[in-house]
Structures are given as C-alpha cells and as structure tokens.
mmCIF file of the N, C-alpha and C atoms, coordinates in Angstrom:
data_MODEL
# 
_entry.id   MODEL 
# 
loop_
_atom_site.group_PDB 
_atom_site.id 
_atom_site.type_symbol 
_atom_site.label_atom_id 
_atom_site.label_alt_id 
_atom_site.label_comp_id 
_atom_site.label_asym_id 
_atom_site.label_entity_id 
_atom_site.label_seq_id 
_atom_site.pdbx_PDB_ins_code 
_atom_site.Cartn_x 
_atom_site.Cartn_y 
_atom_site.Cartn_z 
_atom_site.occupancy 
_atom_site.B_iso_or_equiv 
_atom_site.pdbx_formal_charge 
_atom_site.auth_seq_id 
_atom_site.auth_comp_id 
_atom_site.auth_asym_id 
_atom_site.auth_atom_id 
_atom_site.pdbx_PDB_model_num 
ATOM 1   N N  . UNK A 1 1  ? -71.392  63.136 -45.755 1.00 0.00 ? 1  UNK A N  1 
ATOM 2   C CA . UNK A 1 1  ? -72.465  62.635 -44.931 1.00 0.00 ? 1  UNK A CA 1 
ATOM 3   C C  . UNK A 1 1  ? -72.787  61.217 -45.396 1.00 0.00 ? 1  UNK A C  1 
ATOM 4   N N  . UNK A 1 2  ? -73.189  60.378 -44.630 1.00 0.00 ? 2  UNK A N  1 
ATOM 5   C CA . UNK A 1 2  ? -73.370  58.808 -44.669 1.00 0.00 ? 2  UNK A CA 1 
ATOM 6   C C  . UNK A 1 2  ? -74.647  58.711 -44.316 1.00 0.00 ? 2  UNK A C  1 
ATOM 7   N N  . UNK A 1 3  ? -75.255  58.029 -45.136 1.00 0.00 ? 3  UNK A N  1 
ATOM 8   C CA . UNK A 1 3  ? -76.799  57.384 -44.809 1.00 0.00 ? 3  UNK A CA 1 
ATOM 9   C C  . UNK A 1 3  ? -76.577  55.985 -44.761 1.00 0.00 ? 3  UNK A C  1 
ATOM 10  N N  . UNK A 1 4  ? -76.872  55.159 -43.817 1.00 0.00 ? 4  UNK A N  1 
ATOM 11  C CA . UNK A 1 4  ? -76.898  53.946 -44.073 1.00 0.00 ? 4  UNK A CA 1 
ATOM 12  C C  . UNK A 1 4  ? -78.720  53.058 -44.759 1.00 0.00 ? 4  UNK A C  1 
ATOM 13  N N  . UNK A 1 5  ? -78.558  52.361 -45.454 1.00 0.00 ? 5  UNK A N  1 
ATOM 14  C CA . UNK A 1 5  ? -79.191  51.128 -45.911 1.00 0.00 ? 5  UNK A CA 1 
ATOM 15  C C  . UNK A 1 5  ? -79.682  50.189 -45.073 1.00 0.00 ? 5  UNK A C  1 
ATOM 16  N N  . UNK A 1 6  ? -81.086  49.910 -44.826 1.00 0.00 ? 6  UNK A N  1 
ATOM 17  C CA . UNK A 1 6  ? -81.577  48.864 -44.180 1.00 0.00 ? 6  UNK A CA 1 
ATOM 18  C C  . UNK A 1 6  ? -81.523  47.639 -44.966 1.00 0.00 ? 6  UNK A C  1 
ATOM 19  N N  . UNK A 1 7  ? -82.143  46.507 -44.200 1.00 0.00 ? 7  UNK A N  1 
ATOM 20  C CA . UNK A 1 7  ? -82.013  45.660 -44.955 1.00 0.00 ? 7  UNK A CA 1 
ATOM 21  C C  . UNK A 1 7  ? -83.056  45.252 -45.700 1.00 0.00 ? 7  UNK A C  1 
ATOM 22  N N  . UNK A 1 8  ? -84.165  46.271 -45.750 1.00 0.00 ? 8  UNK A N  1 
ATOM 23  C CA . UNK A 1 8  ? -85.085  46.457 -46.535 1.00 0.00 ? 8  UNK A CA 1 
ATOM 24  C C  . UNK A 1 8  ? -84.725  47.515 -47.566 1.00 0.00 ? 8  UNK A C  1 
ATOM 25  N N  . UNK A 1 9  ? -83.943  48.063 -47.816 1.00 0.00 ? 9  UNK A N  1 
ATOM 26  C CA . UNK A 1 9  ? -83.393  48.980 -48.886 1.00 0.00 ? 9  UNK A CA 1 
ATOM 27  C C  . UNK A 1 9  ? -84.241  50.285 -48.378 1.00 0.00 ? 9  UNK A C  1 
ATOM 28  N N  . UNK A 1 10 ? -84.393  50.778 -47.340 1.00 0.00 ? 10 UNK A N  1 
ATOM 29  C CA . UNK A 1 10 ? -84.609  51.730 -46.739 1.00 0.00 ? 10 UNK A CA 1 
ATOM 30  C C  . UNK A 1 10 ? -83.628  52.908 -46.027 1.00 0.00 ? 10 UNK A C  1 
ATOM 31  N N  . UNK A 1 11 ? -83.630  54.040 -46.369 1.00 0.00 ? 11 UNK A N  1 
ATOM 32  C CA . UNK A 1 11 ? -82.810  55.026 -46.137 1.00 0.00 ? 11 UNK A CA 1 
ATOM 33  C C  . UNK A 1 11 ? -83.652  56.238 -45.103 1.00 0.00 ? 11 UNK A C  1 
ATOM 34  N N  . UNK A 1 12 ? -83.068  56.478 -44.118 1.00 0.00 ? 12 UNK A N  1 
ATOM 35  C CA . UNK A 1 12 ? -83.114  57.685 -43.473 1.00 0.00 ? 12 UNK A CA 1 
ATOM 36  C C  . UNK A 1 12 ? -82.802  58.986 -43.573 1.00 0.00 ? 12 UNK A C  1 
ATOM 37  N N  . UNK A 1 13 ? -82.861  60.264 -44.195 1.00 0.00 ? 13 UNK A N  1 
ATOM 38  C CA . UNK A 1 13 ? -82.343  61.245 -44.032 1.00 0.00 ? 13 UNK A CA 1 
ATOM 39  C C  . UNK A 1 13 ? -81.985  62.236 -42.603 1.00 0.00 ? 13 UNK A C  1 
ATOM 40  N N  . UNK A 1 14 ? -81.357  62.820 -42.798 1.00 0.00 ? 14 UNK A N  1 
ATOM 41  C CA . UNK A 1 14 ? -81.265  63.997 -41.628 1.00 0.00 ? 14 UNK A CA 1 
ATOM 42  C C  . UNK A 1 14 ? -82.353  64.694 -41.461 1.00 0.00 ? 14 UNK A C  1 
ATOM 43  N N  . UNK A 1 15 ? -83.066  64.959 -40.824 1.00 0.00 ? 15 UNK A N  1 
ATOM 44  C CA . UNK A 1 15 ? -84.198  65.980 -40.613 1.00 0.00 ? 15 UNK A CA 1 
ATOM 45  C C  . UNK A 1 15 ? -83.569  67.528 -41.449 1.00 0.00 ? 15 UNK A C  1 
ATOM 46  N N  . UNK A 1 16 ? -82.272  67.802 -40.983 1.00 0.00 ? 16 UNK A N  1 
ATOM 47  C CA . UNK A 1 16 ? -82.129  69.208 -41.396 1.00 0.00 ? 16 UNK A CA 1 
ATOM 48  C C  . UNK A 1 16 ? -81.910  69.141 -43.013 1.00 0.00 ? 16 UNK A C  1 
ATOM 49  N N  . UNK A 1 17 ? -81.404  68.106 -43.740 1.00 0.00 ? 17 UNK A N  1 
ATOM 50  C CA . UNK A 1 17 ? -81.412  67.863 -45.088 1.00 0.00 ? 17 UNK A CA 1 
ATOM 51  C C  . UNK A 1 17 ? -82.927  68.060 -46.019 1.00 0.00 ? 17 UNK A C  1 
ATOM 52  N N  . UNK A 1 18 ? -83.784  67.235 -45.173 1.00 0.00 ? 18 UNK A N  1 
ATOM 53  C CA . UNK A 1 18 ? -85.572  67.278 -45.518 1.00 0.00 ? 18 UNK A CA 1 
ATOM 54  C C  . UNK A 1 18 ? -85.860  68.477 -45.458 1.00 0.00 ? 18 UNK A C  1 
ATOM 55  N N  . UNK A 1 19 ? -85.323  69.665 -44.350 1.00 0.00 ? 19 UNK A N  1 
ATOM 56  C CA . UNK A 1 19 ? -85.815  70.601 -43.948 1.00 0.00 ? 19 UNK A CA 1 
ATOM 57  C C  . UNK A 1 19 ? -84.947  71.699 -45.405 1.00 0.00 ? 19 UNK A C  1 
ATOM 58  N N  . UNK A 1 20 ? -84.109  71.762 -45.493 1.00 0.00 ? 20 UNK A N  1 
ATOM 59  C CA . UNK A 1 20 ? -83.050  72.336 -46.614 1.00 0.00 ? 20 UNK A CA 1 
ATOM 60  C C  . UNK A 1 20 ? -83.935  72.088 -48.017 1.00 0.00 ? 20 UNK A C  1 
ATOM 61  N N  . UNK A 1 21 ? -84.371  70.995 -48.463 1.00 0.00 ? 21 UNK A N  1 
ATOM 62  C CA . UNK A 1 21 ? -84.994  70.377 -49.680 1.00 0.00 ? 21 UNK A CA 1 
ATOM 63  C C  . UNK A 1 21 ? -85.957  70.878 -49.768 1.00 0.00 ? 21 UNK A C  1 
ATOM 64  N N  . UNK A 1 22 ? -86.777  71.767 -48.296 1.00 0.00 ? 22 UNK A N  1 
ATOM 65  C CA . UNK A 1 22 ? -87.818  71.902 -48.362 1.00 0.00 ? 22 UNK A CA 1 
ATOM 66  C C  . UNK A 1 22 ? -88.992  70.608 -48.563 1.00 0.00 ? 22 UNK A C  1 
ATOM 67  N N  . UNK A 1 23 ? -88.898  69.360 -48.260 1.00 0.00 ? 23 UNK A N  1 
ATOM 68  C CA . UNK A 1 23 ? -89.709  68.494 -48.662 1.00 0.00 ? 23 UNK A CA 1 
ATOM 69  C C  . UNK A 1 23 ? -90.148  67.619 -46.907 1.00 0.00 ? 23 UNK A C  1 
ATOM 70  N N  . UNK A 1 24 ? -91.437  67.241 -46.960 1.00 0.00 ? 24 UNK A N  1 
ATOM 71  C CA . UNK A 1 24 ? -92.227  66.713 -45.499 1.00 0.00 ? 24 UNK A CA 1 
ATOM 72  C C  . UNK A 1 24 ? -92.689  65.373 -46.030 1.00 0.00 ? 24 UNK A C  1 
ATOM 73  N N  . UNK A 1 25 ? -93.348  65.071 -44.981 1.00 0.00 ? 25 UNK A N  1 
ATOM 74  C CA . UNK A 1 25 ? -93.928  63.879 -44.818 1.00 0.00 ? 25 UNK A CA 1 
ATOM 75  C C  . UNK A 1 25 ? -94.747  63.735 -46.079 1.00 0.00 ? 25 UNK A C  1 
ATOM 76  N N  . UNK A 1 26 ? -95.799  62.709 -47.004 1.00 0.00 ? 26 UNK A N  1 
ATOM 77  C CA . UNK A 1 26 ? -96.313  62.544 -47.880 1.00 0.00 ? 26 UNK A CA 1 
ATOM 78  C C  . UNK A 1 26 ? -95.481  63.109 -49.239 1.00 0.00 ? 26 UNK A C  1 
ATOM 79  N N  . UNK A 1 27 ? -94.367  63.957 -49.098 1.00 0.00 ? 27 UNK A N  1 
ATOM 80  C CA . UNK A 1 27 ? -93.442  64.545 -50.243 1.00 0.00 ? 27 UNK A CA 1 
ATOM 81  C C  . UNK A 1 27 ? -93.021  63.203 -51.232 1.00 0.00 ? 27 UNK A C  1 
ATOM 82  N N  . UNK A 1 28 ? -92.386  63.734 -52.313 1.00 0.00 ? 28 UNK A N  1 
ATOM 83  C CA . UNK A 1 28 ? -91.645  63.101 -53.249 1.00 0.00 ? 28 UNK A CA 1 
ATOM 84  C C  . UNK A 1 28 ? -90.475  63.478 -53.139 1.00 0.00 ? 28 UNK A C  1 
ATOM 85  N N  . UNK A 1 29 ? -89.615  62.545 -53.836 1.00 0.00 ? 29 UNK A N  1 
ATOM 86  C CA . UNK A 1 29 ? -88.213  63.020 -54.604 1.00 0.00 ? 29 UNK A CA 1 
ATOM 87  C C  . UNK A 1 29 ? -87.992  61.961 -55.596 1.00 0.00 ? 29 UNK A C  1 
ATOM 88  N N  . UNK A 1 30 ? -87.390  62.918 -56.186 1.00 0.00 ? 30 UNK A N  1 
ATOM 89  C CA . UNK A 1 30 ? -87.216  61.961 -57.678 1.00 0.00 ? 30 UNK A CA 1 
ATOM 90  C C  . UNK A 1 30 ? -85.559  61.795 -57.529 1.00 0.00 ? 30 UNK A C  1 
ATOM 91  N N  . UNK A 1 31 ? -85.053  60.917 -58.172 1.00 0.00 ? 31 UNK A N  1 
ATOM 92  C CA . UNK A 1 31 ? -83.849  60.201 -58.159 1.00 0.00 ? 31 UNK A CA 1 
ATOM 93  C C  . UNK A 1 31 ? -83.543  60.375 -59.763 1.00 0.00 ? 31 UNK A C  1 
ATOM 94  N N  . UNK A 1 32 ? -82.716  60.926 -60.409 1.00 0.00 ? 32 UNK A N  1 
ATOM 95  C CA . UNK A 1 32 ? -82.141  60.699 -61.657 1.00 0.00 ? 32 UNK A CA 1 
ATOM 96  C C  . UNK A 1 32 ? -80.634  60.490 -61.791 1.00 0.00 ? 32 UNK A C  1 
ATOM 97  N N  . UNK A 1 33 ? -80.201  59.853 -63.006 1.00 0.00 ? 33 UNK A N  1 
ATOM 98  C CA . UNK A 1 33 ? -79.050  59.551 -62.887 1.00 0.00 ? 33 UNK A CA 1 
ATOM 99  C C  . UNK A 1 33 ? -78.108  60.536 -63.396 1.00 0.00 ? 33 UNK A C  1 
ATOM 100 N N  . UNK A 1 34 ? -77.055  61.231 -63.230 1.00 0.00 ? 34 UNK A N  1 
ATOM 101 C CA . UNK A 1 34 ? -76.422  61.962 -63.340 1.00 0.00 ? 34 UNK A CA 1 
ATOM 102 C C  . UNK A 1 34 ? -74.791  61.551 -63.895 1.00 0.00 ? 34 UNK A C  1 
ATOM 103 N N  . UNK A 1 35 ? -74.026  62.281 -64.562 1.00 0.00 ? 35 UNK A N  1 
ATOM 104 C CA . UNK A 1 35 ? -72.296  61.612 -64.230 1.00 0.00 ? 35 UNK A CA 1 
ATOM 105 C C  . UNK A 1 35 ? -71.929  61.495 -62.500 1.00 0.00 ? 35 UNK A C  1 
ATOM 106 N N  . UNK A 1 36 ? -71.365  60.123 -62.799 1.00 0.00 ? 36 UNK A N  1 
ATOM 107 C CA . UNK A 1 36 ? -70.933  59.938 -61.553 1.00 0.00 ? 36 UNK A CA 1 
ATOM 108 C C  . UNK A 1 36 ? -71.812  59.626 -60.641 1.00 0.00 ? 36 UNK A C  1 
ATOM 109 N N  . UNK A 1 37 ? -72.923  59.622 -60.502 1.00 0.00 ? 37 UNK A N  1 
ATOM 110 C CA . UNK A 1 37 ? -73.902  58.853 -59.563 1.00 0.00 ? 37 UNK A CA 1 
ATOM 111 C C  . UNK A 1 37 ? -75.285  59.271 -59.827 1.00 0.00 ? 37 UNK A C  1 
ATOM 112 N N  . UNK A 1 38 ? -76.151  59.626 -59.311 1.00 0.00 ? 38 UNK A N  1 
ATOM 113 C CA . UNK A 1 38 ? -77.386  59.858 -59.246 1.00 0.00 ? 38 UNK A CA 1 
ATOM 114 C C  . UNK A 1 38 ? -77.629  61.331 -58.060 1.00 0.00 ? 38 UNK A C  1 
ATOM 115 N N  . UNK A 1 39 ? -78.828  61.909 -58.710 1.00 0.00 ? 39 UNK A N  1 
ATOM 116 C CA . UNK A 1 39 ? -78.978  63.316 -58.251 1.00 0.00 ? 39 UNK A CA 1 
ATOM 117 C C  . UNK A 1 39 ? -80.511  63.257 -57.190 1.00 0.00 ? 39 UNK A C  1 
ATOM 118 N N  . UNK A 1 40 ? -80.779  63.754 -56.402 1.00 0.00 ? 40 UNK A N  1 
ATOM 119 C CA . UNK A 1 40 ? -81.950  63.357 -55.995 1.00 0.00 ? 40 UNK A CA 1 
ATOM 120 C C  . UNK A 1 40 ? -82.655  64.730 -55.306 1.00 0.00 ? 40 UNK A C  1 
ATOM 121 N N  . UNK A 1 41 ? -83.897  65.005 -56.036 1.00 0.00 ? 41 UNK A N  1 
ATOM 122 C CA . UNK A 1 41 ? -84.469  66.328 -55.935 1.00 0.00 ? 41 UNK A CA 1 
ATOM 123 C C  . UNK A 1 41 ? -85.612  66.663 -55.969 1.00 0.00 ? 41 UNK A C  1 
ATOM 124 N N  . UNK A 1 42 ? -86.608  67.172 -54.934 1.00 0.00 ? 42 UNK A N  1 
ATOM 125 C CA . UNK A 1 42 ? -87.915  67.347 -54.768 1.00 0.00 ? 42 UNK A CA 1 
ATOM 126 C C  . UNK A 1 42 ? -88.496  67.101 -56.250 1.00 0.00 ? 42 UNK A C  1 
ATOM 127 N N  . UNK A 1 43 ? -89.987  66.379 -55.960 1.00 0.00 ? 43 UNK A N  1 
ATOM 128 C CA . UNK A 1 43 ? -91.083  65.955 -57.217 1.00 0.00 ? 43 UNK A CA 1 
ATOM 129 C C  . UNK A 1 43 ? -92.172  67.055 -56.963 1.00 0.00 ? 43 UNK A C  1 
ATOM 130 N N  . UNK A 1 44 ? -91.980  67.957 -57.651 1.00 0.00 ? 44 UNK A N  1 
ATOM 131 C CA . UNK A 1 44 ? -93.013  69.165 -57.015 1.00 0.00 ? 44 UNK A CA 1 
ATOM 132 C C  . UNK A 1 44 ? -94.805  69.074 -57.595 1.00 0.00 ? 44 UNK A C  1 
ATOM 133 N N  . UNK A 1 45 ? -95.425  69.187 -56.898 1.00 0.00 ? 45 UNK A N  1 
ATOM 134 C CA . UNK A 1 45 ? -96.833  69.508 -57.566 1.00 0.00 ? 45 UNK A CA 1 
ATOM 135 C C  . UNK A 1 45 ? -97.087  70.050 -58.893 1.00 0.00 ? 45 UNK A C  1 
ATOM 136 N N  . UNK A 1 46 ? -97.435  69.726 -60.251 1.00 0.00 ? 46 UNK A N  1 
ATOM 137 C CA . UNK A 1 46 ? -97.511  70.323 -61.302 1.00 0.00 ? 46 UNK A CA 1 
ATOM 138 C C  . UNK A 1 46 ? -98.913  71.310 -61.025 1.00 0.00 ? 46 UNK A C  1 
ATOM 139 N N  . UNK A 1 47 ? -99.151  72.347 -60.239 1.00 0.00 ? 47 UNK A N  1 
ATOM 140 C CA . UNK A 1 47 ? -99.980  73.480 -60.075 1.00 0.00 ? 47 UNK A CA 1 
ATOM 141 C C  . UNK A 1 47 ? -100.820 73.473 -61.471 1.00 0.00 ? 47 UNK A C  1 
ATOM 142 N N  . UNK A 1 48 ? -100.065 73.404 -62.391 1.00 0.00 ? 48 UNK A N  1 
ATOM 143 C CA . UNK A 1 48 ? -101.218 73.310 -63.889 1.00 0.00 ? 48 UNK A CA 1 
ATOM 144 C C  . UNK A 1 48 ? -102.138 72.223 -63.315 1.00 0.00 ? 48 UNK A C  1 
ATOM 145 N N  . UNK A 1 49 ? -101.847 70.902 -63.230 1.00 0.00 ? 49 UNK A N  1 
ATOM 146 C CA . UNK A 1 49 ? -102.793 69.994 -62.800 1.00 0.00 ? 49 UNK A CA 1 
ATOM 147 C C  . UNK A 1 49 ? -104.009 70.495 -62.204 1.00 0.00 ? 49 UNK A C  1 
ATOM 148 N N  . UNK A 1 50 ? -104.272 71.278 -60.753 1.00 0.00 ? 50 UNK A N  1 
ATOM 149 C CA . UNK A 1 50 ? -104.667 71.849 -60.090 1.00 0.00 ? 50 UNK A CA 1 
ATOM 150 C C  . UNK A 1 50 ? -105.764 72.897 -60.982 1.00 0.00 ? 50 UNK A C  1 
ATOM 151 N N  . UNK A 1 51 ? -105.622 73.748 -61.871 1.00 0.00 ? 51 UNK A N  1 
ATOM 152 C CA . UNK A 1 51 ? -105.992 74.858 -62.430 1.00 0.00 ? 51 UNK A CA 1 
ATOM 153 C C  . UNK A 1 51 ? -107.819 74.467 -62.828 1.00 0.00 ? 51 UNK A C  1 
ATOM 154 N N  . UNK A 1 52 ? -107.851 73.503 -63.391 1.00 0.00 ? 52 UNK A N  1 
ATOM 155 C CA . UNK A 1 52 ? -109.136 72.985 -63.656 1.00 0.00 ? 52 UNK A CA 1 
ATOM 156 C C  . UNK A 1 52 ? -110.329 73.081 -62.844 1.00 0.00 ? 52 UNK A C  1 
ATOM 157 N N  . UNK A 1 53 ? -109.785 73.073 -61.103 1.00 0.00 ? 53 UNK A N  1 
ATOM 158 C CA . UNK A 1 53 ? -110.422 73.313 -60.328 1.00 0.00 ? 53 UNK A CA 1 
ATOM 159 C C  . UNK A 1 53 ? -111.270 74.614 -59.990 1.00 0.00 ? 53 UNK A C  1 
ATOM 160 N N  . UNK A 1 54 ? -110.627 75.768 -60.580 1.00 0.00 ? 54 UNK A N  1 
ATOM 161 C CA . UNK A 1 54 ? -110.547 77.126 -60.431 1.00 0.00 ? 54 UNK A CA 1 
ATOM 162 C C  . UNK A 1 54 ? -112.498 77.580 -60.183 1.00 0.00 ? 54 UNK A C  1 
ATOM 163 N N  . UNK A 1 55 ? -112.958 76.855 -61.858 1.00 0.00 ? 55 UNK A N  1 
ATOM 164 C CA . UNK A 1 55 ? -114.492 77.485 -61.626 1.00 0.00 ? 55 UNK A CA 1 
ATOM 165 C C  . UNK A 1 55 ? -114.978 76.447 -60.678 1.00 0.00 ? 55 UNK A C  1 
ATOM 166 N N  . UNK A 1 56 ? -114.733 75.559 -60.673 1.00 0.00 ? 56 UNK A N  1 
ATOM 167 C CA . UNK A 1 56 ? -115.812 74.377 -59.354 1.00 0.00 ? 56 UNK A CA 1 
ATOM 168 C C  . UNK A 1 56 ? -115.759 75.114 -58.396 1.00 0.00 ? 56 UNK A C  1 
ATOM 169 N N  . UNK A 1 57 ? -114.957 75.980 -57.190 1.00 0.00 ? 57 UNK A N  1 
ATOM 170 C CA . UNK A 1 57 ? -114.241 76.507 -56.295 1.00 0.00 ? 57 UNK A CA 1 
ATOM 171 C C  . UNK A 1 57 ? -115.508 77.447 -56.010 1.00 0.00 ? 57 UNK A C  1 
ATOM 172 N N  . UNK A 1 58 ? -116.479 77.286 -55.174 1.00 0.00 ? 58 UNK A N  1 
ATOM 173 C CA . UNK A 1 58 ? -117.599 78.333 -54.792 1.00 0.00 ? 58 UNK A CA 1 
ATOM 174 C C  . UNK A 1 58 ? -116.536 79.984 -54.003 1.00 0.00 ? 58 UNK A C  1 
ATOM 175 N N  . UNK A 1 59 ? -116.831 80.594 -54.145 1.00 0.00 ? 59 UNK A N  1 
ATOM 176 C CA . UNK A 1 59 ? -116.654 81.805 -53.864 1.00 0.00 ? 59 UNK A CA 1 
ATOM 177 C C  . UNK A 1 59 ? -116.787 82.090 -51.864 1.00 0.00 ? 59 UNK A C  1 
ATOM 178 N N  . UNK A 1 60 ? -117.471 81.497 -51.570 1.00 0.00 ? 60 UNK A N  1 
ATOM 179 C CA . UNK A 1 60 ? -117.189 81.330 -49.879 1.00 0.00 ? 60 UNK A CA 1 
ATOM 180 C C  . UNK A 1 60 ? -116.466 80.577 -49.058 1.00 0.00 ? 60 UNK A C  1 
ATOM 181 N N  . UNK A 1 61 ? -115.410 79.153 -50.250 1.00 0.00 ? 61 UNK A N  1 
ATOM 182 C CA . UNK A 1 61 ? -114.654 78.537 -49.817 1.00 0.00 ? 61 UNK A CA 1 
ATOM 183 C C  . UNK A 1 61 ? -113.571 79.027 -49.002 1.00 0.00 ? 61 UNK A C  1 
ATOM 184 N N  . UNK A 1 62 ? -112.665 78.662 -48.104 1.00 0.00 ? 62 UNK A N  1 
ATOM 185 C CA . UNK A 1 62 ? -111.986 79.400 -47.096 1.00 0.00 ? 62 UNK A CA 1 
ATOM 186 C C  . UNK A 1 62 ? -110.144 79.063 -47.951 1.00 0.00 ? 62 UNK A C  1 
ATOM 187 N N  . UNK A 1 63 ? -109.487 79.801 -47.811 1.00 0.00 ? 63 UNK A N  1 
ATOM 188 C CA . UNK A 1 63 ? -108.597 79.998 -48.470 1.00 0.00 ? 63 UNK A CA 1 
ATOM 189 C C  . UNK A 1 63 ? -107.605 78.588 -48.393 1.00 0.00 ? 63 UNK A C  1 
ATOM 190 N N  . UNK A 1 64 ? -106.678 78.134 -49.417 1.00 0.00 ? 64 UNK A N  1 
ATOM 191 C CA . UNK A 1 64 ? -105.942 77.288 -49.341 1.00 0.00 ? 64 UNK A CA 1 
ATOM 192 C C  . UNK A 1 64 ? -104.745 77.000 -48.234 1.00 0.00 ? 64 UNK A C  1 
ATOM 193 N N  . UNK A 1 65 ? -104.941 76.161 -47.591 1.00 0.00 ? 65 UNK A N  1 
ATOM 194 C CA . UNK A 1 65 ? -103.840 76.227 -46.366 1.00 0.00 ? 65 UNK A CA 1 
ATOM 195 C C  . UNK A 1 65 ? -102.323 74.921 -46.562 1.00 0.00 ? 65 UNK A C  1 
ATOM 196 N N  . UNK A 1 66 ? -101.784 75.803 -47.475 1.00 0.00 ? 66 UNK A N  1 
ATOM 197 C CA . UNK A 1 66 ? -100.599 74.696 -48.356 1.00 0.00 ? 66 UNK A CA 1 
ATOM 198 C C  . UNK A 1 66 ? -100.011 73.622 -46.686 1.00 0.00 ? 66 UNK A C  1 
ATOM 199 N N  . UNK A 1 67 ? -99.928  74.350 -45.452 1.00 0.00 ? 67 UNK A N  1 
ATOM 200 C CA . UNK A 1 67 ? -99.026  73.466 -44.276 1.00 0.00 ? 67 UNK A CA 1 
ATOM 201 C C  . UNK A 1 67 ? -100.347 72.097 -44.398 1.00 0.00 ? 67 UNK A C  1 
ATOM 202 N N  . UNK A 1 68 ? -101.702 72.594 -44.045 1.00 0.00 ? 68 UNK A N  1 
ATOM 203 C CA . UNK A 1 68 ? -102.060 71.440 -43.832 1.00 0.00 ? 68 UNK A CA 1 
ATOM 204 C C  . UNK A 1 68 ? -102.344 70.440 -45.144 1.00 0.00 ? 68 UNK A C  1 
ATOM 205 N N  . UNK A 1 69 ? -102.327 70.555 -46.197 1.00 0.00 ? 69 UNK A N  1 
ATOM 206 C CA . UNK A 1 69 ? -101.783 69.875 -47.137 1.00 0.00 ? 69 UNK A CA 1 
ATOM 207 C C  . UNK A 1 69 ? -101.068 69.248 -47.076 1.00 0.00 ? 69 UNK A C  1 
ATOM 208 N N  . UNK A 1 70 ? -99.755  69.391 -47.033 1.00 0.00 ? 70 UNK A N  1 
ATOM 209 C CA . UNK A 1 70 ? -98.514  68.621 -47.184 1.00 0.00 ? 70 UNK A CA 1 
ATOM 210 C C  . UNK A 1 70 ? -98.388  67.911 -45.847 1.00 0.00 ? 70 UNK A C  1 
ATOM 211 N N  . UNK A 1 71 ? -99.147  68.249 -44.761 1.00 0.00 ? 71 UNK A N  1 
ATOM 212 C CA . UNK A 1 71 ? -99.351  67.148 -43.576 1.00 0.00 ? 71 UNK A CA 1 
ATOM 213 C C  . UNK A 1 71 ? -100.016 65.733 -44.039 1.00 0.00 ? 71 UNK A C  1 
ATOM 214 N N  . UNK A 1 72 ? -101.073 66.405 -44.931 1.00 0.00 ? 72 UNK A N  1 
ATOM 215 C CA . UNK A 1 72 ? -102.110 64.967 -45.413 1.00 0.00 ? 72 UNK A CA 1 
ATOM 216 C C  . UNK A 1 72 ? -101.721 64.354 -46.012 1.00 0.00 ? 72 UNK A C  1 
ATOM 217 N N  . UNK A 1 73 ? -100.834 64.344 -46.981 1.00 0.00 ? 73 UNK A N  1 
ATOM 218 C CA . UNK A 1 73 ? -100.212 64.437 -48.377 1.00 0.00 ? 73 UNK A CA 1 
ATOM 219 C C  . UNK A 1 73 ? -100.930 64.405 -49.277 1.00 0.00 ? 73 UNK A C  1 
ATOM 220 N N  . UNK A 1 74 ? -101.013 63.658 -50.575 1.00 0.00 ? 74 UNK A N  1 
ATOM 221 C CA . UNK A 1 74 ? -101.848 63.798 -51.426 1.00 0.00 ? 74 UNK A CA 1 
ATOM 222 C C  . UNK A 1 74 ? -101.267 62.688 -52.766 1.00 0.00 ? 74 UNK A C  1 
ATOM 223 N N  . UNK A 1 75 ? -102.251 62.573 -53.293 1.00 0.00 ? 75 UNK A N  1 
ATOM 224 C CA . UNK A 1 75 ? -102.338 61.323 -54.489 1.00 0.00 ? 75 UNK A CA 1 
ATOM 225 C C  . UNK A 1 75 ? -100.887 61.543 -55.516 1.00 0.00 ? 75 UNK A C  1 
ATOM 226 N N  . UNK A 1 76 ? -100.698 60.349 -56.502 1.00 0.00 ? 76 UNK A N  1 
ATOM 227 C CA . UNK A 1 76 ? -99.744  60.597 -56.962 1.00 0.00 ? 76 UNK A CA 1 
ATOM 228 C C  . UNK A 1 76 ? -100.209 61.289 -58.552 1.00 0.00 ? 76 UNK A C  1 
ATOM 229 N N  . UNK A 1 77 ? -101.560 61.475 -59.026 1.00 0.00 ? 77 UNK A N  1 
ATOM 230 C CA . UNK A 1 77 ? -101.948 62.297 -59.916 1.00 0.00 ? 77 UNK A CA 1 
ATOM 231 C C  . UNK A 1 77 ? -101.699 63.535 -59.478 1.00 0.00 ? 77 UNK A C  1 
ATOM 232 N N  . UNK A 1 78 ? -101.319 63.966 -58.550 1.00 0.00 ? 78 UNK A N  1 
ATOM 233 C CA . UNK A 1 78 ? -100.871 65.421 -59.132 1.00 0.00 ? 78 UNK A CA 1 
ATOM 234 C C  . UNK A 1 78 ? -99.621  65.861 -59.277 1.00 0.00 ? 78 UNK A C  1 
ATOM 235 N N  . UNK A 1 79 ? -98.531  64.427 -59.404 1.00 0.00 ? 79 UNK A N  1 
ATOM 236 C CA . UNK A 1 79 ? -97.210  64.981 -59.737 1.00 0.00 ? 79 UNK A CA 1 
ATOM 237 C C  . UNK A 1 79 ? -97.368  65.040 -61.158 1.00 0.00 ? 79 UNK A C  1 
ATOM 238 N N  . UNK A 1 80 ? -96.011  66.052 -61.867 1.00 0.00 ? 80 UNK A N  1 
ATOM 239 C CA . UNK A 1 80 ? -95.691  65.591 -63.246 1.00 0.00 ? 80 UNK A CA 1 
ATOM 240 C C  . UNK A 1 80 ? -95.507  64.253 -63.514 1.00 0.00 ? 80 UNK A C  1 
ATOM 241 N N  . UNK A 1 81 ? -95.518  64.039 -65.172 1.00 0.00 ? 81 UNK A N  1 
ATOM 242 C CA . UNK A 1 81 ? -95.284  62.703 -65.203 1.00 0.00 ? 81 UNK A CA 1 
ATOM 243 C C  . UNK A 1 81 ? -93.600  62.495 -65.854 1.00 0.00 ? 81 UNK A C  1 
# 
C-alpha cells in the first residue's frame, strides 16, 4: 500500500486502515523506529491518569460515553509520556 506525501509533509491514511488501528479523529499514533524502518501504533489513553478522578465523580453523574469522547478528542495530558 502507498501513501503519498504532501508538500506539507502530510499523509493520508485509508479510512479502513484507521478503522483496523482502531484509532478516530482527535487520536494519536506514535511512530518508533524499528529495524528496517519505523513502526507506527495507536498512543492509547494512560486510564491510570484518569483514576484520580474517581472520588470527585458525584454518584448521579450519567455514565461514561467513550464514542462521544473520542469525537471531541481530548488534551495531550492524558497520553503516556
């Protein structure tokens, strides 16, 4: 498969590749270098980050809705570092 390079150093993926990776709009991927080229693989939420929240969280709050999340996206403090 071929991705071409803008001339802003911008790359397109396949939708069904994004969709395979499991990764959307506001997502990460991290790029590391590997033998032979470079590997490139979802930057997932470190959920520990998150945990702190647990007692603030009133008890009538309405349950977490992970789709509309990852629509909004979200800051880069809550990846690993």
């Amino acid at each position: 498969m071929l991705i071409k390079i803008t001339s802003k150093r911008q790359v397109t993926f396949p939708a069904k590749v994004l969709k395979e990776m499991g990764v959307g709009p506001g997502d990460r991927l991290e790029l590391t270098r590997a033998r032979g080229g470079y590997v490139l693989k979802p930057k997932r939420v470190d959920m520990s980050k998150l945990g702190g929240l647990r007692d603030k969280i009133k008890p009538e709050t309405p349950s977490f809705n992970i789709r509309e999340f990852r629509d909004e996206g979200y800051g880069p403090s809550a990846y690993r570092d």
